[in-house]
N, C-alpha and C positions, 0 to 999 in steps of 0.2 A: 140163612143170612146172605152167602154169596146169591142164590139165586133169586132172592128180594133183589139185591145189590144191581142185577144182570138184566130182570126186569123193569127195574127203572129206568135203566141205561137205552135198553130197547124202545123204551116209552117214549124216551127222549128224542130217539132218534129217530123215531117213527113222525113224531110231532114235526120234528124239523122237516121232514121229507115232505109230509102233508104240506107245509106251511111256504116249502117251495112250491109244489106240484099248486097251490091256490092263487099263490104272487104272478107265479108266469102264467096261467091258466086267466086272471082277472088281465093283464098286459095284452093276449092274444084275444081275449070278448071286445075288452074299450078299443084295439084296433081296428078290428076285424067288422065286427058287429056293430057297436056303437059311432064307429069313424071318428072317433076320439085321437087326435092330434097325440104322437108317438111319445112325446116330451111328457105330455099331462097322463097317457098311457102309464106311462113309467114310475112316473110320480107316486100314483094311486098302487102301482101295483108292488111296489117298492113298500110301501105304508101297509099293505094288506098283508104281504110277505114278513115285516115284522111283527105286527101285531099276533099274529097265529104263531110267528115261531117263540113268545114270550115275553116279547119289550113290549115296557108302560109305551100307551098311548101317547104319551105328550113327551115322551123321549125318541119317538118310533121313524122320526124323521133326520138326525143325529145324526148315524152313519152316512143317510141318503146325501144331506146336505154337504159333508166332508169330504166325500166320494167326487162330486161335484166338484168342488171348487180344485180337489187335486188333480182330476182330469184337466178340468179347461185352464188351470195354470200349466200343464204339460202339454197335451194334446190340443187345446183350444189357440193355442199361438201358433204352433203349428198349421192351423187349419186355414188360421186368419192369413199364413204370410203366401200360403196355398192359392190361397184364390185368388190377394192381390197378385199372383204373377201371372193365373190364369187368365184372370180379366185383362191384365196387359196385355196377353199375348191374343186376346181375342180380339182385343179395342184397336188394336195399335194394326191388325196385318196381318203380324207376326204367324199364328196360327193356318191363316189363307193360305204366305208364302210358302210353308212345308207342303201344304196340301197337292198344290198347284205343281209347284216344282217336281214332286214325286211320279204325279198322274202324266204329267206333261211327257216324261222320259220312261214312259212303262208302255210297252207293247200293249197291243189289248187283250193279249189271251194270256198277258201276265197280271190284269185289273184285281183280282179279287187278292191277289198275293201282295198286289203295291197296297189297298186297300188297308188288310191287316198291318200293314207297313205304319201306314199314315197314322190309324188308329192306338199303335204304340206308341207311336211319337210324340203324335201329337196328348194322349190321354194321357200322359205320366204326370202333367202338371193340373190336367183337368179333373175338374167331378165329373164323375158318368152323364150327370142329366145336361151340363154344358158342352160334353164333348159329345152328346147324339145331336144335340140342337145345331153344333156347326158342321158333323160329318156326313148328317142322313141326307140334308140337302147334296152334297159332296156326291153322293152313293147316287143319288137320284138323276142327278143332271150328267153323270160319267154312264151309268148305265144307259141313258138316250144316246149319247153321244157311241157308247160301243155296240148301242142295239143288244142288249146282253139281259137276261133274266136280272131281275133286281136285287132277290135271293143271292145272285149267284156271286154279289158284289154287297150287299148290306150284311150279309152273314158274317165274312171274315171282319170289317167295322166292328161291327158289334163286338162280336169275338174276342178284338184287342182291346176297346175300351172298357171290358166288363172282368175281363183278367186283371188288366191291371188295376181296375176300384175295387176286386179281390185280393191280391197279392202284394201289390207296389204301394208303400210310403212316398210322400203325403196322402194318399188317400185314406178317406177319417179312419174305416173297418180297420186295417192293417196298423195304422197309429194308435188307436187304444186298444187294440189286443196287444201290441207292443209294449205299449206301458203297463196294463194290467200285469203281464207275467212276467215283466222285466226281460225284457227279452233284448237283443243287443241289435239297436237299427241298422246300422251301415251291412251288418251279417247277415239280418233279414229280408236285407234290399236286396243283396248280392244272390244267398239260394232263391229269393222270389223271382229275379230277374231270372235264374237259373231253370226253374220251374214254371214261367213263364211263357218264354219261348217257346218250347213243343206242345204247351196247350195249345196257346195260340192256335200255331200252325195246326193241329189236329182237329180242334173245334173250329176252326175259322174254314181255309182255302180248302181242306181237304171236305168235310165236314157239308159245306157249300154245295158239292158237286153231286152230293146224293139230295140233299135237302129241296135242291133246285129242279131235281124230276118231280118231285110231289107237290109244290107249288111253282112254278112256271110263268109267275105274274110280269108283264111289265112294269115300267116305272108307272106310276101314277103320274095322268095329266092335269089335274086339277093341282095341283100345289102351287103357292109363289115361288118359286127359283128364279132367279135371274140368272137366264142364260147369255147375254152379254158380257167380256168380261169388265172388271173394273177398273177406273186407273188403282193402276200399279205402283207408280214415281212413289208415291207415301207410305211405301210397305215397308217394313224391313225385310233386309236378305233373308236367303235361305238360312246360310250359315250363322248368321245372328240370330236368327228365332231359334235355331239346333241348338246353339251354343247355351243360349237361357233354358232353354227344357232341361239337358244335359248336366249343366254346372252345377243344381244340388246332387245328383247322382253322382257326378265323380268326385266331388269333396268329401262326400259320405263314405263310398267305397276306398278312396285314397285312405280315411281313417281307419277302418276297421283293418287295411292291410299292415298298415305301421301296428296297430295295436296286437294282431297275432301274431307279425315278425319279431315284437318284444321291441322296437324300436323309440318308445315312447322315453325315454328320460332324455333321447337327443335331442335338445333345444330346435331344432329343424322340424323335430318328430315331432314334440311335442306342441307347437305351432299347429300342425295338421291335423296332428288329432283334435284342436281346438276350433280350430273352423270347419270340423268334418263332422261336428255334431251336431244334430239336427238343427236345433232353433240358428245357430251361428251358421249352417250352411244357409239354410233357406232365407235368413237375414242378408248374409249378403246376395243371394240373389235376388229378391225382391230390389234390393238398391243398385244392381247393376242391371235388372229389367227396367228399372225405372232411367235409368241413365240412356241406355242401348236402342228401347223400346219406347220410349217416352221423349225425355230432351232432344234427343237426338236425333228427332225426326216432327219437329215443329209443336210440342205438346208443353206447353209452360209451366211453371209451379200450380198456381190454379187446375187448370187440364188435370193435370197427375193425381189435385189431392182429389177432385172429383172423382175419379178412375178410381182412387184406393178405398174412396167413401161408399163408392157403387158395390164393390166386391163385399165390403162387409155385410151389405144387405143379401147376396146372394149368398153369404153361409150361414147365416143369423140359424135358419132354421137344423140345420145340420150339428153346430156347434150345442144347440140345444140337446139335441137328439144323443149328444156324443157323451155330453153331462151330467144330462140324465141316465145315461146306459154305465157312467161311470159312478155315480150315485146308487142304485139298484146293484153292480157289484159288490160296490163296499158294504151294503147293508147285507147281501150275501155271505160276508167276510165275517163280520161282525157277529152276527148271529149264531156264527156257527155250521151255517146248514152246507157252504161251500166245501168244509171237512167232512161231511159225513154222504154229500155225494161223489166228492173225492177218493175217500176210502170205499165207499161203494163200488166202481168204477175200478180202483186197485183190484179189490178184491174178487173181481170178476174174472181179471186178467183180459181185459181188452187194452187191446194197446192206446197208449194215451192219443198217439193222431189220430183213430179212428174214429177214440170215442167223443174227442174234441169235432170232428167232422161229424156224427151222428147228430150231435147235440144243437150247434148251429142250422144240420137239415131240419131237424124238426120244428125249432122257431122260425126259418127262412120262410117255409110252407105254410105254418102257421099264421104269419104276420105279414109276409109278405117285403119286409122289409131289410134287405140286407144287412145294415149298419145295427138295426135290432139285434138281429141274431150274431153278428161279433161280437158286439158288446156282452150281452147276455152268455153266449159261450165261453169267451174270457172270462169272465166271472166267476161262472162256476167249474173252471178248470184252475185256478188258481190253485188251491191249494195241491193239487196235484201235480202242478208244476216244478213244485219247490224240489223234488227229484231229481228233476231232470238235466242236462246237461246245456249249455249255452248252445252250441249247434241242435242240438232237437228243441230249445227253448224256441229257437226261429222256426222250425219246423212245426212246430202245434199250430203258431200263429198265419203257418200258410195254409195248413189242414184245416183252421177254424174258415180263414178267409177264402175257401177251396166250398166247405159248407154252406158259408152264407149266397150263393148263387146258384143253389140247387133249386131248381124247375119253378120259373119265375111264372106264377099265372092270375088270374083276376083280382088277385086284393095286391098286386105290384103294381105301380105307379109306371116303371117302366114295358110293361105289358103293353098298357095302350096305348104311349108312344110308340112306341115300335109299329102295332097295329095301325096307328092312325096315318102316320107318316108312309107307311108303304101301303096304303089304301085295301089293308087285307081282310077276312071275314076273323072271328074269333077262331074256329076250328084251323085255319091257317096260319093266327099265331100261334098256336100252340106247334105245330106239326113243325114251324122253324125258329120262330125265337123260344121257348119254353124248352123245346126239343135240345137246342144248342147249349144253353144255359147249364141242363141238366149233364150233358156231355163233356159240358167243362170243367163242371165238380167233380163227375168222376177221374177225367184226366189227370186236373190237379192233383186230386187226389192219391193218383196213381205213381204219379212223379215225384210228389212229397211222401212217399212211402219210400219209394226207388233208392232217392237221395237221402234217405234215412239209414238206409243198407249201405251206403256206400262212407259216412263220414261219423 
């Protein structure tokens, strides 16, 4: 009777495991193969994922849609208030003046170090594919200008804008892994900033200077750059585009410090901890970008709501992507099969960052897509979260977001960016942008371990 009983159970569990291994297996063909847009990807493969693991047909979509709608009510306003600040700081200057300013007061034989500089800076409030479209030119017209391998100055760039669409909140990856395992933002910001930094620096400047013997390209002459510079008079300051990058990060971290001091019942305290969480920071800063960045420098009601209409179309696709990877969790959840690759994974004794970083590589590789593979490795680490302690609960989420930028190559979108923009052969991207990529998961990874031992 018991080994009937045991048998079944096996049965069971086997079925789910198939029934994952076919969901995400159908997600990585319609990407990959079919070039099936990531959203409809998900969709399908979300629907194939229940169906095998047991749910009626015409309930099989249930979780998916629930999952959905709880992400982009959390993370989808998020995302939204993301890119109106981004677009401001693009539209408005704002984003030029840090750049300019930086380069302007950097030695040349310190370019690729001001470089990752900028690339921090300025990418905390950008999406990766906005912050290569305004830095590569950046990278390109600074390398003419220091006569300096292009490598040897796009590398560190990179570097810092792909860290932080790895690690740092607002960006999508890190915000629904966030909310998938509940994991506490302001703490996450604070060890990802923590774990950030010596990536960087190791994949970026350091990293650069061996990458730049093996390829040795100039900038590319054929591109439009505008090497003139622009008027300036209409820009915002330095310190006014800083201060708007800046102000959700230290409203957020101001909160999570009151809340670990225990400071929270003080009327003062509890103030802070109210505007230091996420949607109320990032709210008011959208409306002090819009003040600083916008009125305040000739742009009228009209202007602004345009600029804020523009940025919606620039995350439309994303916010999708976020949705759907949050729908596909919950129908993970739901099923079942989240527990029983959970227990799998306990029962192995791998450690949870690792195997949360495993899991991410293998989708990232697969798909191509990093936002994919957060999404999808939150998922299915949920239920093995529920363990774990609020300081390692952030640390999975950097190990997941460590994963998803593991060795970015031809089914990555940003691949041939990179390749196109620095006019290099395929065998070339790979030897520095795919090269570098991979060196910063393990980095991460290495750090989010480190800081694992130590807290």
């Amino acid at each position: 009777m018991a080994s009937s009983k045991e048998n079944t159970q096996r049965s069971v569990v086997t079925n789910l495991i198939i029934a994952a291994i076919l969901g995400i297996a159908t997600i990585v063909i319609l990407i990959t193969v079919v070039k099936l847009h990531p959203f409809l990807s998900l969709m399908v493969g979300s629907f194939v994922m229940a169906v095998c693991a047991g749910v009626s047909y015409d309930k099989s979509f249930d979780s998916f849609t629930t999952g959905l709608g709880t992400t982009v009510s959390s993370v989808g306003i998020l995302i939204a208030l993301g890119g109106i600040i981004g677009t401001l700081l693009t539209v408005s200057g704002g984003a030029d003046a840090i750049v300019d300013t930086i380069l302007d007061k950097t030695p040349s034989h310190l370019l690729p170090w001001a470089m990752a500089l900028v690339a921090f800076a300025v990418g905390i409030p950008l999406f990766f594919e906005v912050g290569v479209v305004i830095l590569i030119p950046v990278v390109i017209f600074a390398a003419r200008r220091a006569n300096k391998p292009v490598i040897l100055l796009g590398i560190p760039a990179l570097a810092g804008l792909s860290t932080l669409h790895a690690f740092i909140p607002p960006h999508p990856g890190p915000l629904v892994a966030i909310s998938a395992l509940n994991a506490n933002l302001g703490l996450t910001l604070g060890l990802g900033l923590l774990v950030a930094v010596p990536t960087v620096i190791i994949s970026g400047p350091l990293l650069a200077r061996i990458l730049v013997r093996w390829v040795p390209i100039k900038a590319p002459e054929d591109n439009k750059i505008k090497e003139t510079p622009e008027d300036k008079s209409s820009r915002p300051s330095f310190g006014t585009s800083l201060f708007v990058i800046l102000l959700p990060v230290i409203l957020m971290l101001c909160s999570s410090i009151i809340d670990l001091t225990g400071k929270t019942k003080n009327p003062v305290g509890r103030f802070f901890v109210f505007i230091g969480q996420p949607l109320e920071a990032l709210l008011i800063t959208t409306f002090v970008a819009m003040i600083l960045l916008g009125l305040m420098h000739g742009h009228g009601r009209d202007k602004l709501n345009s600029i804020v209409n523009t940025s919606f179309g620039s995350i439309a696709g994303i916010l999708l992507i976020v949705g759907a990877g949050g729908g596909f969790k919950q129908t993970l959840v739901d099923s079942g099969i989240g527990k029983v690759i959970a227990s799998g994974i306990a029962s192995s004794a791998i450690n949870p960052l690792i195997a949360g970083w495993l899991v991410a590589v293998l989708i990232r590789v697969a798909t191509g897509s990093a936002t994919v593979a957060t999404v999808t490795a939150s998922g299915l680490m949920v239920p093995l979260a529920t363990g774990l302690s609020p300081t390692h609960l952030c640390l999975l989420v950097l190990a997941i977001g460590a994963g998803s930028v593991f060795l970015s190559h031809v089914n990555d979108a940003g691949f041939w960016m990179v390749k196109e923009y620095f006019g290099m052969t395929v065998g070339q991207t790979f030897k520095t942008w795919s090269l570098m990529e991979t060196v910063l998961s393990i980095v991460g990874l290495g750090f989010t371990l480190l800081v694992s031992l130590l807290v």
